[in-house]
N, C-alpha and C positions, 0 to 999 in steps of 0.2 A: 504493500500500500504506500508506504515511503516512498519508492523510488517512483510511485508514478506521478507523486505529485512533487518531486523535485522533477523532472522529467520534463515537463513544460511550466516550470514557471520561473515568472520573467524576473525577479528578482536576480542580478548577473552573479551576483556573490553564489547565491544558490544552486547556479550552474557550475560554476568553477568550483566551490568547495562538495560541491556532489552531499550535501544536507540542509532541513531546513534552517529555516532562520533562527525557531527556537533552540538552535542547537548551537547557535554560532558562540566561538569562545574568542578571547585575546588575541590566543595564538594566531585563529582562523583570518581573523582582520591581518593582523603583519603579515602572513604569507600570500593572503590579495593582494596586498599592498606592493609589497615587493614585488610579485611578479606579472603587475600590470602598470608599474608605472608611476603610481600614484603618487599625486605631488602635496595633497594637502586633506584635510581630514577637518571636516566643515561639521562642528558639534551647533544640533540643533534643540532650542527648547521653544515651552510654551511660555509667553508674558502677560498680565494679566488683562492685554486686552484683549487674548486670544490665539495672535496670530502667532505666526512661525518665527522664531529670532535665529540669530547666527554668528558664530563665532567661528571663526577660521586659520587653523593652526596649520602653520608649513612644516613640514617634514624636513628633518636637519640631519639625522643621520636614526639608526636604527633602537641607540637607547633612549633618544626622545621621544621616536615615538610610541616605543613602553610606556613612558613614565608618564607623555598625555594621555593615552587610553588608561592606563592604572588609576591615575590620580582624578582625572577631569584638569577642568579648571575655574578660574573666579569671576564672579561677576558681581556688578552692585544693583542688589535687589530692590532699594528704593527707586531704581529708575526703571524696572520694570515691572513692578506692584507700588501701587497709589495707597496700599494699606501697611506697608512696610517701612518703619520707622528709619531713616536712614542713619542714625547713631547704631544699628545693628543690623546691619543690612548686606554687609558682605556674607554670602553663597559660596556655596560652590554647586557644578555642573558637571555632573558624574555620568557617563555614556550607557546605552543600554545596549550589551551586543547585538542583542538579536532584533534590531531596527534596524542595522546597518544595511544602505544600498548606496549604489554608482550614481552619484549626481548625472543628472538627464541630461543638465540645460550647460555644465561648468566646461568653458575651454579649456582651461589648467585641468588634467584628469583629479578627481577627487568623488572621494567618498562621504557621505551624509551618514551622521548618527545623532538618532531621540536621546536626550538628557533628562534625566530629573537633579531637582533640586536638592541641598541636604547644606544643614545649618554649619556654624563654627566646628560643633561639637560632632559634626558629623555623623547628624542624625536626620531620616526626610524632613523635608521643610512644609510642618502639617497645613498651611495653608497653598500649599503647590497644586495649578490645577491635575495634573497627574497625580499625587498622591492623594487630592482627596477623590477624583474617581475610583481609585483603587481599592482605597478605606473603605468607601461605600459599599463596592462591588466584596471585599471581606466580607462586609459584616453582616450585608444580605444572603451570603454563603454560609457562614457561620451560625446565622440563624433561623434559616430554613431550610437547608438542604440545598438551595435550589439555586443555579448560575442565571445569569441575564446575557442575553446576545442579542445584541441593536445591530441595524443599519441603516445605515442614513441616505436618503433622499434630495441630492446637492442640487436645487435650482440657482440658475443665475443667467445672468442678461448679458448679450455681447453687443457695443456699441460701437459703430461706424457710419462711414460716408453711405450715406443714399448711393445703391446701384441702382440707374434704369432699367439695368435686364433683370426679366424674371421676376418684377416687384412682387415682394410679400406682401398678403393681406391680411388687415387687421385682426388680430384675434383665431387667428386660422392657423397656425405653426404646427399644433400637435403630431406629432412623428413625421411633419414632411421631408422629406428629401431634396439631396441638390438636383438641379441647380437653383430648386425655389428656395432651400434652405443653404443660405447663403456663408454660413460658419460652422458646417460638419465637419471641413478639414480644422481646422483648431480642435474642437472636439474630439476628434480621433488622434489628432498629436499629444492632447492633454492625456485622453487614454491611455497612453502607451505611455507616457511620461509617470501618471501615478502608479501604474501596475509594476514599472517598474520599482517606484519606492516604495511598496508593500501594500498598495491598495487592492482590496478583492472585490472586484467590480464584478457585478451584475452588470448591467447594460448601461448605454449612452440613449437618450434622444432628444429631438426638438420638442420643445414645447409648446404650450400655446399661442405664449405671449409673443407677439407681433407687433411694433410700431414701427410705425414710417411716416416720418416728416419728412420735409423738402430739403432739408439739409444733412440730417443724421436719420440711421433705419436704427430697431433694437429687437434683437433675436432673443427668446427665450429658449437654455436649452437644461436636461436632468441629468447627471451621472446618478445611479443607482447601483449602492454598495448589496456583497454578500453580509450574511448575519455571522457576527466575529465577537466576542467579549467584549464588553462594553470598554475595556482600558482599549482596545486597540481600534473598536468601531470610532473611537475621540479622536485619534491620531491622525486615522487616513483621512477621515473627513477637514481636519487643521492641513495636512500634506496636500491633499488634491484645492483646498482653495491657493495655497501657496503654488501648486504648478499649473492650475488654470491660468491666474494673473501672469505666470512667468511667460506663458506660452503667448498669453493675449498684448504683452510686453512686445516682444519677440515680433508678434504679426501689426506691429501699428496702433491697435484695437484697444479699447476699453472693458475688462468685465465685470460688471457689479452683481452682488448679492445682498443688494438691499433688499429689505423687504415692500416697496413702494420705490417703481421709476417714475409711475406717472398717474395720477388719478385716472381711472375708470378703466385702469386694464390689468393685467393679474400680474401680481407682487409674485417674490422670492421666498418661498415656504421652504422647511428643511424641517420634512418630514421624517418620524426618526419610529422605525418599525422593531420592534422586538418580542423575544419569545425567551421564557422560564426552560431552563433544561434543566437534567438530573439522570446524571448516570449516563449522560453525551444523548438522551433521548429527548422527544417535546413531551414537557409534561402539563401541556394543555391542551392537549389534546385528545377525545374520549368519544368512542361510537362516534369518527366522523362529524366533532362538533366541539366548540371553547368547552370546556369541564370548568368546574367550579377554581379551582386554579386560575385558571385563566379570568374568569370573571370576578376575582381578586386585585389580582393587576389589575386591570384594567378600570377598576374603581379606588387603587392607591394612584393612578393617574387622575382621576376625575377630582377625588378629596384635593387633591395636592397642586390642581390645575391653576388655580390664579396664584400662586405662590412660584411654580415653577416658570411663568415667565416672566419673572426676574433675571433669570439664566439662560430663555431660551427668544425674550422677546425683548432687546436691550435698547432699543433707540425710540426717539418719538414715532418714528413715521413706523414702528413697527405698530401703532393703534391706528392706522390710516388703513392699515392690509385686514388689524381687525374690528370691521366696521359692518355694519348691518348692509345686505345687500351686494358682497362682498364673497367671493365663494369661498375663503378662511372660514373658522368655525369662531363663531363670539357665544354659543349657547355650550355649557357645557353638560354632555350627554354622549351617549356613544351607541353605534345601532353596526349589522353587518350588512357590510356594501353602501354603505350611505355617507360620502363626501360631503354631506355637511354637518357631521357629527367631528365632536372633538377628537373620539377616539371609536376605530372601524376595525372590524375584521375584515381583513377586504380578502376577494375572492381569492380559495389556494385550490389546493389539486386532491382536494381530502375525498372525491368522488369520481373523479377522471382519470385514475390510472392506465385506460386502456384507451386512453385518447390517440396514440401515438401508433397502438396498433390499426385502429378504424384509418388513421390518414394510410397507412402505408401496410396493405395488409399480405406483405411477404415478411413484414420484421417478425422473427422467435426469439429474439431476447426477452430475456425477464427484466423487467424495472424495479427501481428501489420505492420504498412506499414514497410516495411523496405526502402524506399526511404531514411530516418533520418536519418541512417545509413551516409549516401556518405560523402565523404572527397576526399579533394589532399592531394600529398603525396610530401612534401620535402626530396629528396635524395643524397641532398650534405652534410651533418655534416656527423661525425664520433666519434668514441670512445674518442679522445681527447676532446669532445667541454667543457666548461663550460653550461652546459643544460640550469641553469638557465637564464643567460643570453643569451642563443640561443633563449629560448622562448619568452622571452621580447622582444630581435628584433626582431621576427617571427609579434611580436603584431603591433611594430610599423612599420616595413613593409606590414602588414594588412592595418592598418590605410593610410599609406602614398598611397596603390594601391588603397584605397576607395574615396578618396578624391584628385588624382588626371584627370587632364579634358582626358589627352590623353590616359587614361589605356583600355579602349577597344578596337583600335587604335592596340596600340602594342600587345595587347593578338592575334588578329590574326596576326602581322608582325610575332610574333612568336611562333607560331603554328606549330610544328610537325604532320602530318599526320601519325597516325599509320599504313596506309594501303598504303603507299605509297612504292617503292619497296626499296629495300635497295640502289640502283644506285641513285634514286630518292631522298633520304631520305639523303643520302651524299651531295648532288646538294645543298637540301636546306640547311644542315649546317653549307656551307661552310661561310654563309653571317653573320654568327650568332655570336655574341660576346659571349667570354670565360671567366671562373674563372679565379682568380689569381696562378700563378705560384710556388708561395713561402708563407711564412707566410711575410716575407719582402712586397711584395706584399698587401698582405690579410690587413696591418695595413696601407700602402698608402691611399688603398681606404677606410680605416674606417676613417682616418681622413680627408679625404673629405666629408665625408656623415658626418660627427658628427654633424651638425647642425639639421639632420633629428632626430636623436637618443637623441640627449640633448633635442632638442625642449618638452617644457612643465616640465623641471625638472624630464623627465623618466629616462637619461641616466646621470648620474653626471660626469663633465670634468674631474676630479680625473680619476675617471675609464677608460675611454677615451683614453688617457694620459698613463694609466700604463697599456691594455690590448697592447697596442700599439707598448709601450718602450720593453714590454716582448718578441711581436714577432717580431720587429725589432732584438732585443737582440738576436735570432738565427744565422743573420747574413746567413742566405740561399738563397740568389739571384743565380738562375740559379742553382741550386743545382741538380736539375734532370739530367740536361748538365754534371754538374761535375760526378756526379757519374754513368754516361755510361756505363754498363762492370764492372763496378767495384764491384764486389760480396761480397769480404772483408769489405769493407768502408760500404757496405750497410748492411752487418751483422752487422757490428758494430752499426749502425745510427738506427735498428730495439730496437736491444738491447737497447741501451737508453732509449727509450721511453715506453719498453714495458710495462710497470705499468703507462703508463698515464691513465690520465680521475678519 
């Protein structure tokens, strides 16, 4: 089974050392290193606005670069945490073998590796977004048995010159094709660019979202990951924004992941799907249908849903995407198959296993169940969120729906029938509590729930405190109200943000 999945995969290390990545040691880096060339060793981490940071160590001879992969190295963590006192602030940045890949985009040959954090004392650094994912993902282990595997849903926008050929039309992108879709080739360089630094992609395509104006067009398009541990689902989703923008660098282009480019057409969601396993199997899955398990989660998501985006919904214009009339979810409630519920079971293969033989009916292979497959799907984050911390409270909202007595209870009070009529289906939500309005909003309710989020040292008051202070610091209460009509103030409030996430 090893060798097949080293066998094609595009990770180059993993070709050359003939094992996977979880297996990579010290040694394995210096003898890549050595016998390809390699000129520099680009230690990567996460800073707390999210994005990818970089430090860039040259290679001087062979016991340096022991003693940088041994040691790491230092960085001043006041200036990459707004919650970190700078009288105690120096870090260190300590490599994690088994992230190591071949920089895609670097003319100098060089090797990329994930960093985490770890204090003076040389212990993790508990407000680090990687180790409090981790924490999380413990102690949701620790106390049910039960592992989380996410994938995320990476929309975003590509921005350029109006082509006359082949104009795209508004609102029509969904899976089209070139030459009507005018930015597949980036998309497919970006592809091969994240797979190669460890991302497990499921598919690419276009999306819906289509503008064109007379001077600039804007393409929506989705990378969609496979379901990986939630420490590693954070990563690739941080990796692949960082080699989107590299590649849209590279072609002239602009790519945003804001959640709102432009009133009245469909914003940047980063929808984040996952499933409970135990024992490498789904354990939500029962007779071909979510088991109570499953309907657990997915009401430690509903309880926990206007507190969670604090971390998954970080800028103003992310309340513009969630706004009534809007195909976002602002009612929180959850139904199967029904996109305008906060959280869906969307359709899996838990009854189609012979699908494959009806199209083509000389195949005699046997299939794997595809029931393991099934997950829910959370569709409230967006391009703003800080991922890694989405997922960590993704975990401890897991835990807190498993281990409380009324969550079955409320899974059906709030139940969306997808078959219900749309008269019908208004009726019931009208009873249904809503998101927050603002990020003002969004840090209220986080610091009510903080005692679910701290509990067990996952979530550290520090962080607390300054995801908090930030989205208070917008100062956006009622902001939707304010800007009614108002198309200027709203170009303008676009524009701000458009290089979030």
């Amino acid at each position: 089974m090893k060798d097949s999945l080293v066998e094609l995969h595009p990770n180059k290390l993993v070709q050359f050392l003939d094992k996977l990545p979880e297996d990579f040691t010290k040694a394995d880096l210096i003898k890549f290193i050595e016998h390809n060339d390699i000129r520099i060793v680009n230690f990567r981490f996460i800073a707390g606005d999210g994005r990818l940071k970089a430090v860039n160590c040259g290679i001087n001879s062979k016991d340096q670069l022991d003693r940088v992969l041994s040691s790491g190295e230092r960085v001043d963590g006041s200036s990459l945490f707004s919650y970190i006192d700078s009288g105690s602030s120096d870090l260190y940045i300590v490599p994690r073998f088994r992230t190591a890949f071949l920089n895609p985009f670097s003319v100098v040959p060089a090797i990329d590796i994930l960093c985490s954090y770890y204090t003076r004392s040389g212990k993790p650094l508990p407000s680090a977004p990687e180790a409090i994912v981790k924490k999380a993902h413990d102690t949701l282990k620790q106390e049910t048995g039960l592992s989380l595997q996410a994938m995320g849903e990476l929309e975003y926008y590509i921005l350029k010159d109006t082509d006359s050929l082949y104009p795209i039309a508004s609102q029509k992108g969904y899976h089209e094709s070139s030459p009507f879709s005018k930015t597949e080739d980036i998309r497919l360089e970006a592809l091969a660019a994240i797979a190669q630094a460890g991302g497990r992609i499921k598919y690419g395509h276009s999306e819906v979202g289509n503008i064109r104006g007379r001077d600039q067009e804007m393409e929506q398009s989705e990378i969609e990951f496979l379901p990986v541990p939630i420490e590693d689902a954070a990563d690739q989703i941080v990796i692949a924004r960082w080699a989107l923008r590299t590649v849209a660098y590279k072609h002239g282009v602009t790519v945003s992941f804001a959640p709102k480019i432009m009133v009245g057409h469909a914003g940047n969601g980063l929808h984040i799907h996952s499933l409970l396993t135990q024992d490498n199997a789904n354990a939500m899955v029962e007779d071909n249908q979510l088991n109570d398990i499953g309907k657990k989660l997915v009401v430690g998501y509903l309880k926990l849903a206007p507190s969670l985006t604090a971390f998954g919904n970080m800028v103003p214009v992310s309340y513009l995407r969630l706004s009534p009339n809007q195909e976002a979810p602002i009612n929180i409630c959850w139904g199967d198959q029904n996109r305008s519920a906060l959280v869906r079971v969307p359709l899996g293969w838990l009854n189609a296993n012979n699908m494959v033989k009806d199209a083509n009916p000389l195949e005699i292979d046997k299939f794997p169940d595809f029931s393991q497959s099934q997950t829910v799907e959370y569709r409230c984050a967006d391009g703003s969120a800080n991922v890694h911390l989405l997922l960590a409270g993704l975990a401890v909202a897991a835990r807190h729906g498993l281990q409380q007595p009324d969550s079955l209870d409320l899974a059906e009070k709030l139940y969306v029938d997808v078959h219900a009529s749309p008269a019908e289906e208004q009726m019931m939500q009208k009873g249904l509590p809503t998101l927050p309005g603002s990020c003002w909003d969004s840090a209220e309710h986080l610091l009510k729930d903080r005692a679910i989020y701290q509990r067990d040292g996952v979530f550290s008051p520090v962080v607390i405190d300054g995801i908090s202070n930030q989205l208070q610091g917008y100062n956006d209460i009622h902001l939707r109200e304010k800007l009614y009509l108002k198309g200027d103030e709203i170009r303008k409030l676009v524009a701000e943000y458009l290089h979030c996430g």
